[in-house]
C-alpha beads as a LAMMPS data file, in Angstrom:
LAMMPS data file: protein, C-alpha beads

352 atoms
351 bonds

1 atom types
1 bond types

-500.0 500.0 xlo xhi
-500.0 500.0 ylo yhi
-500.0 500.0 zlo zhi

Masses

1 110.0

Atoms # bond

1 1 1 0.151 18.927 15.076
2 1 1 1.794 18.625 11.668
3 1 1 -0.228 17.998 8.591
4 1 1 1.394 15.011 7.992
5 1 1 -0.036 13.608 11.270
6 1 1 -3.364 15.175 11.204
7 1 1 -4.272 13.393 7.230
8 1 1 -3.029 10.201 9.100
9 1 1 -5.524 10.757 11.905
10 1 1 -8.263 11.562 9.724
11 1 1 -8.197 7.551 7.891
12 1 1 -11.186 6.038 9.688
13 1 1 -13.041 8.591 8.405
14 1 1 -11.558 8.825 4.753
15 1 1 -12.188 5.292 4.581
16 1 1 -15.573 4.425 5.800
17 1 1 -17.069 6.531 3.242
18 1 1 -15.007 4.529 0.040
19 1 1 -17.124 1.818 -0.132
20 1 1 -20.522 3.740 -0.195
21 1 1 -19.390 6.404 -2.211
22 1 1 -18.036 3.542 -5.348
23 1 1 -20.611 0.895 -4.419
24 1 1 -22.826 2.025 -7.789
25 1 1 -19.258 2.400 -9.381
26 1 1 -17.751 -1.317 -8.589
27 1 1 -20.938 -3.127 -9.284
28 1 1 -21.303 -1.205 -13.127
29 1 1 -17.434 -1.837 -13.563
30 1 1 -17.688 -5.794 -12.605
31 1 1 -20.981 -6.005 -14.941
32 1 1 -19.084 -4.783 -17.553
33 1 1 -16.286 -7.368 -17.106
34 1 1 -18.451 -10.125 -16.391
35 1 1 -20.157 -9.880 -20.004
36 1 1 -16.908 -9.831 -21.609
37 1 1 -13.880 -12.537 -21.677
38 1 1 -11.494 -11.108 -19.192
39 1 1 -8.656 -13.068 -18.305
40 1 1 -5.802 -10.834 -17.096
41 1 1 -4.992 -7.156 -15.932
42 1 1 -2.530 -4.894 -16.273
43 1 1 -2.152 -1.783 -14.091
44 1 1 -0.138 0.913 -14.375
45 1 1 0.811 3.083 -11.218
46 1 1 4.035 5.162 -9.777
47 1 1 5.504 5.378 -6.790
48 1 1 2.837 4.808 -3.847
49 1 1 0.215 4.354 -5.845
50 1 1 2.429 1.157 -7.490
51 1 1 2.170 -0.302 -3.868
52 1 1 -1.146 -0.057 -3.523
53 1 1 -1.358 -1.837 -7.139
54 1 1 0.773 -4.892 -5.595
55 1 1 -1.697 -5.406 -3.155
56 1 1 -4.333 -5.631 -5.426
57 1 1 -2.193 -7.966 -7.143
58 1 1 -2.183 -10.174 -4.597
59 1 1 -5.849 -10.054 -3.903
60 1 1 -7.022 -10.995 -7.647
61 1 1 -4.888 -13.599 -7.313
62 1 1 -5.587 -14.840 -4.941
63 1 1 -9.565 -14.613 -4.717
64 1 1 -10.220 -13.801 -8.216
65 1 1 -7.884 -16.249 -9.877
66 1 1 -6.592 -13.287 -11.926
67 1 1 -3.164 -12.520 -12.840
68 1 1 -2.360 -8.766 -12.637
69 1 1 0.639 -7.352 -14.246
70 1 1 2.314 -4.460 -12.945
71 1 1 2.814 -1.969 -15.934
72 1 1 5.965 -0.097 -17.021
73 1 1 4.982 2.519 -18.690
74 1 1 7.917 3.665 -20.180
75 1 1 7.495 0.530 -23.080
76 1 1 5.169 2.868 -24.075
77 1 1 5.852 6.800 -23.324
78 1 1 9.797 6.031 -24.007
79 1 1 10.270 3.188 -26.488
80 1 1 7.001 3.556 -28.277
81 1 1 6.784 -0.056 -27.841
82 1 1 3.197 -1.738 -29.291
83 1 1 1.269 -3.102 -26.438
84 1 1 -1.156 -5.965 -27.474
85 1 1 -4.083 -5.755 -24.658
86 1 1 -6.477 -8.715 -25.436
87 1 1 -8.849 -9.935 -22.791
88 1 1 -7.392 -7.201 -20.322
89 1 1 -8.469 -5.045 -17.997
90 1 1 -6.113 -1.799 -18.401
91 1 1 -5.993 0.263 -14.665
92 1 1 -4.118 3.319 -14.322
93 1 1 -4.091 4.456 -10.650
94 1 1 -2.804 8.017 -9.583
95 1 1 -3.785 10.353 -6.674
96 1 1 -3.884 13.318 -9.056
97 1 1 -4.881 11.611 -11.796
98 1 1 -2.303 14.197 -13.679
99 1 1 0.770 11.189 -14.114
100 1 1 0.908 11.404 -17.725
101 1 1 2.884 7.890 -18.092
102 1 1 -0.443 6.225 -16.912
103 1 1 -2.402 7.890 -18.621
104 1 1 -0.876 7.281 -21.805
105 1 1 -1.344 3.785 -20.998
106 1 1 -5.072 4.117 -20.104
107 1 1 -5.067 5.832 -23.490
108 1 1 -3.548 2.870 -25.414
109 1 1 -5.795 0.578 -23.395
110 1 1 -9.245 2.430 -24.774
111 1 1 -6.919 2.658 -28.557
112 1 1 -7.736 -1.846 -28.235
113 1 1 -11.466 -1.357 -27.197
114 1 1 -10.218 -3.039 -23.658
115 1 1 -11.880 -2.459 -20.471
116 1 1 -10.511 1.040 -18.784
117 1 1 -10.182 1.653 -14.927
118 1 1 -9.093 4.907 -13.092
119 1 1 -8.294 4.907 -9.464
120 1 1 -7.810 8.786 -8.982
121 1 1 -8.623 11.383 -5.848
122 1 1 -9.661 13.915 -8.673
123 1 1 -13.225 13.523 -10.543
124 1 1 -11.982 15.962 -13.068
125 1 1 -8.589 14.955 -13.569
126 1 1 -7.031 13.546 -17.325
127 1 1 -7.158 10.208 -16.273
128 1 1 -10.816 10.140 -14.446
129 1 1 -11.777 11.727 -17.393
130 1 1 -9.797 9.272 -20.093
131 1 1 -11.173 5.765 -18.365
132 1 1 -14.155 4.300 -19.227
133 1 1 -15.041 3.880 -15.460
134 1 1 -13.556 5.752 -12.801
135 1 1 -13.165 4.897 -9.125
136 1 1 -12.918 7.648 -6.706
137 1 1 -11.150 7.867 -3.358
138 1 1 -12.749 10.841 -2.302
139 1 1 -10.741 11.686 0.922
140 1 1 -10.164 15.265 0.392
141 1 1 -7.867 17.437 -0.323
142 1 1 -4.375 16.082 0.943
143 1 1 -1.602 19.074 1.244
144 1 1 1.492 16.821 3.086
145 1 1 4.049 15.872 -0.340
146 1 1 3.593 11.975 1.902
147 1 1 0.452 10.568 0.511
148 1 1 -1.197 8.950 3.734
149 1 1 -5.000 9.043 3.258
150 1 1 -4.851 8.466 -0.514
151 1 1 -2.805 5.532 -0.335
152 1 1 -4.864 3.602 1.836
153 1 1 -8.357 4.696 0.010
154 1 1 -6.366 3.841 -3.120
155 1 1 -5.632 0.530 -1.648
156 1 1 -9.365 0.448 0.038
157 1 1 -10.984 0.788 -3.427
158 1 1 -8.551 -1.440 -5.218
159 1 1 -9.541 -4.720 -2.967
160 1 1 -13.112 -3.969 -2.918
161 1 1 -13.032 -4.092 -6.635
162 1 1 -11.135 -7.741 -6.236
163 1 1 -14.199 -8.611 -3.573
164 1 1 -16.959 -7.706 -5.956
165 1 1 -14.967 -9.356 -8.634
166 1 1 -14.838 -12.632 -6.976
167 1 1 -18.277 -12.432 -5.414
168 1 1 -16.129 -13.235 -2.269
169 1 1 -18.994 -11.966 0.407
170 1 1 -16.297 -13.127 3.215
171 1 1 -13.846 -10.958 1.919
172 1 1 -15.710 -7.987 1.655
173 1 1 -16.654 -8.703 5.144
174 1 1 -13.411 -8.248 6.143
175 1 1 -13.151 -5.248 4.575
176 1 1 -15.643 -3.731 6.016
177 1 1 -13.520 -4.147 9.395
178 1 1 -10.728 -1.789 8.052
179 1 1 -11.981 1.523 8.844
180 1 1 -12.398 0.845 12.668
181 1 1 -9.390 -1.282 12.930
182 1 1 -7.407 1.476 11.933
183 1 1 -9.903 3.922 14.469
184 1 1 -8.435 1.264 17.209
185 1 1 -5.151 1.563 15.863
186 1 1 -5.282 5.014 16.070
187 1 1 -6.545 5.249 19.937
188 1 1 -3.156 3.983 20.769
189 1 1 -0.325 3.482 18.498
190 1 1 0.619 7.370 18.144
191 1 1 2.220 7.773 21.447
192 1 1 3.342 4.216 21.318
193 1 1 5.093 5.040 17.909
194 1 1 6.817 8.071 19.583
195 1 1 8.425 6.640 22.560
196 1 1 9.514 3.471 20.226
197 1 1 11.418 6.037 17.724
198 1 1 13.400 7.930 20.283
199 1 1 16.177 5.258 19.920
200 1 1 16.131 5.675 16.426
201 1 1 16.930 9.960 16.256
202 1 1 19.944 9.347 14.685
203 1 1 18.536 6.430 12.020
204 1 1 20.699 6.903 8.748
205 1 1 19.312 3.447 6.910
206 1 1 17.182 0.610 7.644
207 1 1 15.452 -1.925 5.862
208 1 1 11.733 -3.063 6.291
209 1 1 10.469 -6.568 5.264
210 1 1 6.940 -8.034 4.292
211 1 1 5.436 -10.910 2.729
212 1 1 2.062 -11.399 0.970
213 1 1 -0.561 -8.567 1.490
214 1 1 2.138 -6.891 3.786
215 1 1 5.013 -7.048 1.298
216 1 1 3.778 -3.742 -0.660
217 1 1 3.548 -2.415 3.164
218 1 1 7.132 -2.790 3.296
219 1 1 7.814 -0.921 0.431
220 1 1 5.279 2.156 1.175
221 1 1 6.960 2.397 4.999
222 1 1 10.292 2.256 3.431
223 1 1 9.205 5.261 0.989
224 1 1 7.530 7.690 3.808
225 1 1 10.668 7.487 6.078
226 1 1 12.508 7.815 3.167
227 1 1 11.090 10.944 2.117
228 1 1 9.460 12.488 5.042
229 1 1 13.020 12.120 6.887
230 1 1 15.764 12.018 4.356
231 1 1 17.712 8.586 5.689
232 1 1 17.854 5.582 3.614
233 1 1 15.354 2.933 3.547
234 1 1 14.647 0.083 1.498
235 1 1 11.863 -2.201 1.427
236 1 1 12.047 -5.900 0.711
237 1 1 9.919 -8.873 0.450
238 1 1 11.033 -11.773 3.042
239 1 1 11.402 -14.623 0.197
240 1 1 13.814 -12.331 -1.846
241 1 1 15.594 -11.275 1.554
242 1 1 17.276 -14.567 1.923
243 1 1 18.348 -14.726 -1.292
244 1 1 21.569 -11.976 -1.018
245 1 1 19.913 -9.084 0.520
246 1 1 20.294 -9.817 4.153
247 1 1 24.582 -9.914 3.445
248 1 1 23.564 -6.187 4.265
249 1 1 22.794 -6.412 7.289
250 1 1 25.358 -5.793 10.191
251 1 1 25.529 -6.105 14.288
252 1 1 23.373 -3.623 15.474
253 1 1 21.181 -2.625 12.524
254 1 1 17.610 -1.681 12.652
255 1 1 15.308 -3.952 10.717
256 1 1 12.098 -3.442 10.830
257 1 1 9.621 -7.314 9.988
258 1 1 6.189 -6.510 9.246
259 1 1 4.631 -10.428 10.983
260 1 1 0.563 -10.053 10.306
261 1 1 -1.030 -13.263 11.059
262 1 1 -2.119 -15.712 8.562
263 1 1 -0.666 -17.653 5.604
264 1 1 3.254 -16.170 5.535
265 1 1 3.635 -15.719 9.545
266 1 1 5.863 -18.640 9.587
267 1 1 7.914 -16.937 7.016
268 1 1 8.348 -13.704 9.458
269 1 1 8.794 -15.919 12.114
270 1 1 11.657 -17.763 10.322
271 1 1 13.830 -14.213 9.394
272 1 1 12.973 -12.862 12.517
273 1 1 15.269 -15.724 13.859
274 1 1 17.959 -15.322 11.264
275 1 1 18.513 -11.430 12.186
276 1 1 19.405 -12.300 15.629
277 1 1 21.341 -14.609 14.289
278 1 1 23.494 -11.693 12.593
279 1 1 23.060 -9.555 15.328
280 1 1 20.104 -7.168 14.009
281 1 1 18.178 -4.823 16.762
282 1 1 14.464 -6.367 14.946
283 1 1 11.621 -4.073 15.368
284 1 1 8.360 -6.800 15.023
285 1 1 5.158 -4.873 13.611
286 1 1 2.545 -7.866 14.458
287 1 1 -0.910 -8.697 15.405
288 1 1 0.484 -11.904 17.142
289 1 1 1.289 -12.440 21.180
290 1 1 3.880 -15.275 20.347
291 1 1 5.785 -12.976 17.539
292 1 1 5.821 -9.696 19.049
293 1 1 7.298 -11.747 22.242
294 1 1 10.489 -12.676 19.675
295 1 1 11.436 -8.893 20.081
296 1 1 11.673 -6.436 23.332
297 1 1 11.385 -3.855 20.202
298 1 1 8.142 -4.295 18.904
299 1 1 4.457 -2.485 18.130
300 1 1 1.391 -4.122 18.326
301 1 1 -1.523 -4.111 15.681
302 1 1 -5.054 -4.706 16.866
303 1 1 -6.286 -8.475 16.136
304 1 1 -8.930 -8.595 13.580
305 1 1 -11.572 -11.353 13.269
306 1 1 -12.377 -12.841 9.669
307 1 1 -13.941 -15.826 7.861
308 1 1 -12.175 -17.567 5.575
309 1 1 -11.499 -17.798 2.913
310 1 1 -10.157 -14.204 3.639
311 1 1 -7.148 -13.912 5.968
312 1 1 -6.527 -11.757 8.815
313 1 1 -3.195 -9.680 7.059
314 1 1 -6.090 -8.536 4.213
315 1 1 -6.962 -6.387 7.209
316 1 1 -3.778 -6.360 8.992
317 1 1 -2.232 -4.464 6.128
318 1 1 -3.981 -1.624 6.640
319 1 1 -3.016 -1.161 10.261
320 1 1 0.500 -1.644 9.298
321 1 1 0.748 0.663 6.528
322 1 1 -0.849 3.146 9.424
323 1 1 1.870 2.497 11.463
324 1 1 4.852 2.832 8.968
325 1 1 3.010 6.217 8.288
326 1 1 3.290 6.931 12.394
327 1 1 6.699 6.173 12.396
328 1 1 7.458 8.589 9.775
329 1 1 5.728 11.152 11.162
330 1 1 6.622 10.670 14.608
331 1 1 10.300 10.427 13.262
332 1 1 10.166 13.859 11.839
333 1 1 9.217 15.234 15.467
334 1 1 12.457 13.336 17.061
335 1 1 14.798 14.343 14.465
336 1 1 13.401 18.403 14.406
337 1 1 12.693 17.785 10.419
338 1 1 9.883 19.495 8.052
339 1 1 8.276 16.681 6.032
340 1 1 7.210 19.080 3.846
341 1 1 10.070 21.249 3.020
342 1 1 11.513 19.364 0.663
343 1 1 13.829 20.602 -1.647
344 1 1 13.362 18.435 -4.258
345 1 1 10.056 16.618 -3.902
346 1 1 6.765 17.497 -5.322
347 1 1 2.975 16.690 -4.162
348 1 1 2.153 15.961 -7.809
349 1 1 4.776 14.411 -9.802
350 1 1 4.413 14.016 -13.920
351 1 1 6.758 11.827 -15.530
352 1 1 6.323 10.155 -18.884

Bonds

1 1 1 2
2 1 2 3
3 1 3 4
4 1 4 5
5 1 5 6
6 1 6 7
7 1 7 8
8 1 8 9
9 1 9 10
10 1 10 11
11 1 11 12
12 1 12 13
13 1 13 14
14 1 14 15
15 1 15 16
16 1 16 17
17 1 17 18
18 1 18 19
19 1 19 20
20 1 20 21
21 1 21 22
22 1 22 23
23 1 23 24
24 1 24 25
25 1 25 26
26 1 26 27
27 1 27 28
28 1 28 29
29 1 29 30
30 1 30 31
31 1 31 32
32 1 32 33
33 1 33 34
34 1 34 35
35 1 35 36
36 1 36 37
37 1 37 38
38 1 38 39
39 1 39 40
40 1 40 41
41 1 41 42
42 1 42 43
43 1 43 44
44 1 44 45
45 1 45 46
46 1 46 47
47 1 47 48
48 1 48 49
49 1 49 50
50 1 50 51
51 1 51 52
52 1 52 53
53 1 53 54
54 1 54 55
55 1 55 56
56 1 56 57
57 1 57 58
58 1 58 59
59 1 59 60
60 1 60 61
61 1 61 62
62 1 62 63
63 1 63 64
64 1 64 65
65 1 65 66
66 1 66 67
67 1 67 68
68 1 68 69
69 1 69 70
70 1 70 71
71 1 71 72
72 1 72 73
73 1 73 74
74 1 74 75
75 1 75 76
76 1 76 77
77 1 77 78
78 1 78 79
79 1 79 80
80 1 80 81
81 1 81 82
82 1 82 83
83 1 83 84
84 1 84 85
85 1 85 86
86 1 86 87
87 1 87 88
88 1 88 89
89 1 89 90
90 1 90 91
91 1 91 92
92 1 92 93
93 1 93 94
94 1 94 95
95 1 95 96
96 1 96 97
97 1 97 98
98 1 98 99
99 1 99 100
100 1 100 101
101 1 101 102
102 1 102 103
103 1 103 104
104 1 104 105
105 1 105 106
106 1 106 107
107 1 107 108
108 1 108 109
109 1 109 110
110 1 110 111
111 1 111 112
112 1 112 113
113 1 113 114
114 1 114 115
115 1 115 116
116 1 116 117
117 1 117 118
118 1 118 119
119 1 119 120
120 1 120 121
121 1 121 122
122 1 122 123
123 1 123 124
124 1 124 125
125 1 125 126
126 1 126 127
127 1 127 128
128 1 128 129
129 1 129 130
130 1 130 131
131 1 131 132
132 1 132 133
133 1 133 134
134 1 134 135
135 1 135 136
136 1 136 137
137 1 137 138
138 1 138 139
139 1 139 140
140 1 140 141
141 1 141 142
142 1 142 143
143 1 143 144
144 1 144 145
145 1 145 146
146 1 146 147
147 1 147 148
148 1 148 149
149 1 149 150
150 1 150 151
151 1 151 152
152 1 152 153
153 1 153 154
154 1 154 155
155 1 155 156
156 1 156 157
157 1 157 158
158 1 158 159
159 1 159 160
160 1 160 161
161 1 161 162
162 1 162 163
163 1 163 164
164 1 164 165
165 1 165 166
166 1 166 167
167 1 167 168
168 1 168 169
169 1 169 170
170 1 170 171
171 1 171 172
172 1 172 173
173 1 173 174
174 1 174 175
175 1 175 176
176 1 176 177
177 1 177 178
178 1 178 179
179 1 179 180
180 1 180 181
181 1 181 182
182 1 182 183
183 1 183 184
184 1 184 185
185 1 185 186
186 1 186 187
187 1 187 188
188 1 188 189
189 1 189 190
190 1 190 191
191 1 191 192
192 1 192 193
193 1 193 194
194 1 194 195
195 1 195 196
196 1 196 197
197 1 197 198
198 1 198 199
199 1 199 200
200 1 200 201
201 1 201 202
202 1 202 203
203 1 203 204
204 1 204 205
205 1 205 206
206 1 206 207
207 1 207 208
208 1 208 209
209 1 209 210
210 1 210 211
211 1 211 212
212 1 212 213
213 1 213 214
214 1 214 215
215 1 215 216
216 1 216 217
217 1 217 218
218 1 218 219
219 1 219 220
220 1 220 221
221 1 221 222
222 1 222 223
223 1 223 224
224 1 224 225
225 1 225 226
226 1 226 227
227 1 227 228
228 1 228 229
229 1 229 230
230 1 230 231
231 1 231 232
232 1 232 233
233 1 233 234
234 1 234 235
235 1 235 236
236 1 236 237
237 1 237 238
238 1 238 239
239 1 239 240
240 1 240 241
241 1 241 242
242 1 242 243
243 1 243 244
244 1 244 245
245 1 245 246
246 1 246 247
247 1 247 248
248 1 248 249
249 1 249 250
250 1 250 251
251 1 251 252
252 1 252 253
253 1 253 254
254 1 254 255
255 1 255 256
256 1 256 257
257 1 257 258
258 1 258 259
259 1 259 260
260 1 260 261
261 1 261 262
262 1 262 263
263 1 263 264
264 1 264 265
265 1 265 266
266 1 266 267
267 1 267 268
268 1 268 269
269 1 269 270
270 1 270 271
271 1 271 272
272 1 272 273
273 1 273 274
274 1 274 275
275 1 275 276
276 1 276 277
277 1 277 278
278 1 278 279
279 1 279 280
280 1 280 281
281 1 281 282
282 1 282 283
283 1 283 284
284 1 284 285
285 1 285 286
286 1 286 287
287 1 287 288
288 1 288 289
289 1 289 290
290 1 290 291
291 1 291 292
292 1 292 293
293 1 293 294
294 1 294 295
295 1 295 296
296 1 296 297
297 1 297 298
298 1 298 299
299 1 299 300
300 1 300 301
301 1 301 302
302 1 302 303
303 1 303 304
304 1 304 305
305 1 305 306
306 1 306 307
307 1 307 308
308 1 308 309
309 1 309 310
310 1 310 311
311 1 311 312
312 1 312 313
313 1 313 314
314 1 314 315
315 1 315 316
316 1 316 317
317 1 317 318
318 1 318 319
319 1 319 320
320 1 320 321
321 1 321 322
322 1 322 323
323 1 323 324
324 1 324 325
325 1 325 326
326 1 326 327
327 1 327 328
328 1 328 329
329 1 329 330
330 1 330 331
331 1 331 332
332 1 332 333
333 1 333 334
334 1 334 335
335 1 335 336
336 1 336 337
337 1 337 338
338 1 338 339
339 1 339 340
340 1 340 341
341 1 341 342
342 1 342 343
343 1 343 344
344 1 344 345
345 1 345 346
346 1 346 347
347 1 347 348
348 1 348 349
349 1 349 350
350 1 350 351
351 1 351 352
């Protein structure tokens, strides 16, 4: 078994332990922030660890009332530009902690006497060490240059800290659920994955497509076939798709819909239709009988039960990103490829 696969496989356990071992961590953090006058965020992140910042995003949004901007840190490391935090939160989030853009930002965000966040796999890392409060994923070391287990404890630890922020006792609920739905997913989707991919040995480009809490899942299952297998991918969200992206696509081209139920399903639903209309082969990731039935090309997520106000995709995206991961993998054993013999990728990358 490659690495790659086996840090996939070892996600229920990397993530039943996030929420026990930050518990102490999230409750001091939102103390802090309720006894001040917080009224936005702005996180800074690279890469896969930017994903898992969009789906935070969406969760303070949405639960939290929150807006979160997405940082670009070169204002900052590159144009020296004068940030004006006021009422912020200031997260940087990076596996090694060792991105030197973020933490430049964290740096500038304790410079205005904001509130600081880390999101790191490293205790003694720059960043952990720069923030005023540090959150920990705590899944081990991972070796593969593909972050799996990191970016879903990064994504884990980032929507627990929206639950506790919006006292939302539903939607940590839900959370909860994550680790064995992606033990369930894991029981079957691996060999399911492998048959599914054999049609796609000689994949050159696809695109995948998300909406909501699945959009950033999109994007990260675009990256890790990207880089595990060397063919271009490109992840959308389904709104923008319509809007001049789908001209791309051609007879015959893969393109993969990521359809979790709850609020956007309609939306999958609807571009689902449209890429038959143009001809697309449309692999349907979904959680729903009456979608996956749209496509004879399709994988199946385990249904998760939730109160509302939280949604079942909260979950779903988890077992999706899981997937996209799979697919990776398992594409790597079709096509005869190292995902870790890169000649130009790094595990840790430091930009500024």
């Amino acid at each position: 078994m490659k690495n790659l696969e086996k840090e996939i496989r070892e996600q229920p356990v990397t993530l039943a332990q996030v929420r026990s071992t930050n518990d102490a961590a999230l409750k001091a953090l939102v103390a802090d922030i309720k006894a001040s006058d917080i009224d936005n965020v702005y996180l800074s992140a690279r890469g896969t660890s930017d994903h898992a910042g969009i789906y935070f995003q969406y969760l303070l949004g949405v639960y939290a009332g929150i807006p979160v901007a997405l940082g670009t840190p070169s204002v900052v490391t590159a144009y020296d530009g004068k940030l004006k935090f006021k009422n912020a939160v200031v997260i940087g989030v990076s596996q090694s902690g060792a991105a030197a853009d973020v933490l430049e930002i964290v740096r500038r965000g304790n410079e205005s006497g904001v509130i600081t966040v880390a999101v790191t796999n490293n205790l003694d890392s720059p960043l952990a060490k720069e923030a005023k409060h540090h959150l920990y994923c705590g899944v081990g070391k991972e070796t593969s240059i593909a972050a799996t287990k990191t970016f879903s404890a990064q994504m884990l630890l980032l929507a627990y800290f929206a639950a506790y922020w919006a006292d939302c006792k539903e939607l940590i609920d839900a959370l909860d659920k994550v680790p064995a739905a992606v033990g369930t997913l894991l029981d079957y989707q691996p060999d399911k994955v492998f048959e599914m991919v054999k049609r796609y040995r000689f994949l050159d480009s696809s695109v995948i497509l998300g909406r909501g809490y699945c959009y950033p899942i999109a994007l990260e299952g675009a990256l890790k076939i990207l880089e595990t297998n060397r063919v271009r991918m490109k992840g959308y969200p389904i709104s923008d798709f319509h809007h001049g992206p789908i001209a791309q696509v051609h007879e015959n081209d893969l393109t993969i819909v990521i359809a979790a139920k709850g609020p956007v399903l309609n939306d999958a639903k609807t571009i689902i239709d449209k890429l038959h209309g143009v001809g697309s082969e449309v692999l349907i990731v979904s959680d729903d009988d009456e979608t996956l039935a749209l496509s004879k090309y399709n994988l199946r997520l385990p249904a998760i039960d939730v109160a509302a106000p939280a949604t079942p995709d909260v979950v779903s995206a988890f077992t999706a990103a899981v997937t996209m991961q799979l697919m990776a993998c398992k594409l790597t054993d079709i096509r005869d490829v190292d995902p870790d013999a890169s000649k130009v990728l790094n595990k840790v990358t430091i930009t500024k």
